[in-house]
Structure formats: C-alpha cells, structure tokens
N, C-alpha and C positions, 0 to 999 in steps of 0.2 A: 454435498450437503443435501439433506432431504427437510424440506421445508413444506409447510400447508401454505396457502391461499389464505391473507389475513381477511378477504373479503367473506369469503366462502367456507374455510375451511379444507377444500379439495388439495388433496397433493398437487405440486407445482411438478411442471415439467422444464429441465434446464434449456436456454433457447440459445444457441452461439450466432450471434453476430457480431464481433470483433468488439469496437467499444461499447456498442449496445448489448452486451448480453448481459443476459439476467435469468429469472424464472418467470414463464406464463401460465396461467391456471387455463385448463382447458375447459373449464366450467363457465366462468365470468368471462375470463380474459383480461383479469390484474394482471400486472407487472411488477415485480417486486426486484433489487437490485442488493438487498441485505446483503446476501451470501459472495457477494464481488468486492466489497470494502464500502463502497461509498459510491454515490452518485457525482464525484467531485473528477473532473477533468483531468485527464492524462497531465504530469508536471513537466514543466519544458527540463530542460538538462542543468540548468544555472536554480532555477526552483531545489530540485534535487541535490544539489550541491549545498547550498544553502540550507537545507533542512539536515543534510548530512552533518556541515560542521559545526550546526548549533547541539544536534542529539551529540556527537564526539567531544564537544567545551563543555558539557552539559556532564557526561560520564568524566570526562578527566578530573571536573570539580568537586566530583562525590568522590572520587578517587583518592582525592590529596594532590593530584599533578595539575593542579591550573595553571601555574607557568609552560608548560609544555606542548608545542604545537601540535594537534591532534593529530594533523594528516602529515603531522614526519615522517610516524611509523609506514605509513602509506607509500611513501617516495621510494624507486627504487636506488639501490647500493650501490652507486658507480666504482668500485673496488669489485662485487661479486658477478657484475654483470658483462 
C-alpha cells in the first residue's frame, strides 16, 4: 500500500517490526498503522474462535440454516479419515 504522511503529506516508508510495524514518514516522523488493520491487539486463540462462530451463526442465519451447527462442516469425517 502506498500511502502519504496525514501530517505532512510526504510518502510513508513501510517500517517492519513485528507487532509494531506500520509506515513512518521520513519528513515529520508520524506513524501511521491504517494499512496493518488496526491498532487493536493480537487475539488470543479462544477470542478468535469466538469471533469465528458468531461470523459462521451469523452466515448460517442469512442462509436459512440456523438450526445447524456451523463448525460441523469443520469436524473431520472419522469414516474418510
């Protein structure tokens, strides 16, 4: 993603350092984190699961299938396995 410096104006340069990266403007030296998603914390694993099976109850009810447990399809097939 190529992004300006909202301070400045100045093209951002990409900066990796692992949960901190972002773009730094070489001009000012803002930090901008836009182009990474959010500035919101890595989800632990149980967060993530949880957000999974509300988006999957969530599609199944626009679907028409809300009796059906989302994360069935998920399970594997002890007959193919």
């Amino acid at each position: 993603m190529r992004c300006s410096c909202r301070v400045c104006g100045t093209y951002m340069v990409q900066v990796e350092h692992g949960l901190e990266s972002g773009c730094k403007c070489p001009d000012c030296g803002a930090m901008c984190h836009d182009c990474m998603g959010s500035e919101q914390p890595p989800m632990s694993v149980g967060e993530l699961r949880a957000q999974m099976m509300l988006r999957m109850r969530a599609g199944a009810e626009e679907n028409g299938t809300g009796g059906v447990d989302p994360l069935e399809a998920m399970r594997p097939d002890p007959d193919t396995d």
